[in-house]
C-alpha positions in Angstrom: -17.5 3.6 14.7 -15.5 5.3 11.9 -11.5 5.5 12.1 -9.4 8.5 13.2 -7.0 9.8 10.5 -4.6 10.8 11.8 -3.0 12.9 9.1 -5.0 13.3 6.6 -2.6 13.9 4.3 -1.8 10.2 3.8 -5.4 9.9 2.5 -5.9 9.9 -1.2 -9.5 8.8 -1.4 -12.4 8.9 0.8 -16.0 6.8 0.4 -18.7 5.7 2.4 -17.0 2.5 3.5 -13.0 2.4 2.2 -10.0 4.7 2.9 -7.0 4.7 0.3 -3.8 5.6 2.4 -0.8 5.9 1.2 1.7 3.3 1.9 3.6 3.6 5.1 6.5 1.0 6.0 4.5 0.6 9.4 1.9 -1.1 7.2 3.6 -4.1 6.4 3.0 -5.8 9.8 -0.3 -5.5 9.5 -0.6 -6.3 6.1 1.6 -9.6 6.6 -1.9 -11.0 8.2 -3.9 -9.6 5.6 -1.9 -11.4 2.9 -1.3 -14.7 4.5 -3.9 -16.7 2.9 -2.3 -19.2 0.7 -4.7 -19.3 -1.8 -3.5 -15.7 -2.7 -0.3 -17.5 -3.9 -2.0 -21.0 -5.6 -0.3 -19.8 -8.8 2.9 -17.1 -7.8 4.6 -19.1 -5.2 4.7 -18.2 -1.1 3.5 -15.6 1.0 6.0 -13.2 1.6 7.8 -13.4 5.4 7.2 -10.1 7.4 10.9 -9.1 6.9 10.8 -9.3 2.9 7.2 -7.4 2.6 8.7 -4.5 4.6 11.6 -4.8 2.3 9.1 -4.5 -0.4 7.5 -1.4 0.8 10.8 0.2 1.7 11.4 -0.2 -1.9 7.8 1.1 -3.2 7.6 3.5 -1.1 11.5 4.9 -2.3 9.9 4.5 -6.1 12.1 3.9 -9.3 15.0 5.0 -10.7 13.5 5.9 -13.9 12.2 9.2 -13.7 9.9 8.9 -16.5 7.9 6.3 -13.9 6.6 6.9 -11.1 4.8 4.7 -8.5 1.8 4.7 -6.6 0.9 2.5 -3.8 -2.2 2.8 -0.9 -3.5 0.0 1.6 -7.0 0.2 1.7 -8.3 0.4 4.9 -12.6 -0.2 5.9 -13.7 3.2 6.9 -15.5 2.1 9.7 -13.2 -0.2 11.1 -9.7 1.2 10.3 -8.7 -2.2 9.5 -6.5 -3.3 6.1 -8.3 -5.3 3.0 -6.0 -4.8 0.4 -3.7 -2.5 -1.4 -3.9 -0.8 -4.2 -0.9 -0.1 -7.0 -0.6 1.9 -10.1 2.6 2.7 -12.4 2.3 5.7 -14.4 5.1 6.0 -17.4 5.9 9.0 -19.6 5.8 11.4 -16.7 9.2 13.3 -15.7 9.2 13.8 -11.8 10.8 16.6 -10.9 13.0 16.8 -7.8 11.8 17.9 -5.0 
């Protein structure tokens, strides 16, 4: 079984067994399960409540105020499954985004 995109222009990166998606607000209820483990948080503190990791996105997903940064943010998703593993984050500085 492989997964149904279902606009593929939320896809930034195909391979044989992962999708990269861009981050979606709808994402953070499913990726509340995938980051419950406590043992992700041994050294940071808690796991984030559902409410605070859509917060969290809702913020990513606005980006910074600095317009010499810019954000990027994708769950990874298996390929054949459609289901979340992870996420993915870069920050790329010394870039003016333009508006738009």
């Amino acid at each position: 079984m492989s997964i149904r995109l279902s606009n593929i222009d939320d896809v930034a990166l195909l391979t044989d067994r992962l999708v990269l998606a861009l981050l979606r607000l709808s994402d953070a209820r499913e990726m509340h399960a995938v980051l419950a483990s406590p043992e992700l948080y041994r050294f940071t503190g808690g796991a984030p409540s559902r409410e605070q990791l859509t917060e969290r996105y809702r913020h990513q997903i606005a980006g910074p105020d600095d317009p010499d940064v810019s954000w990027h943010n994708w769950i990874v998703r298996s390929r054949t499954t459609g289901s979340a593993v992870g996420y993915v984050q870069a920050t790329v500085t010394g870039v003016r985004r333009q508006a738009g």
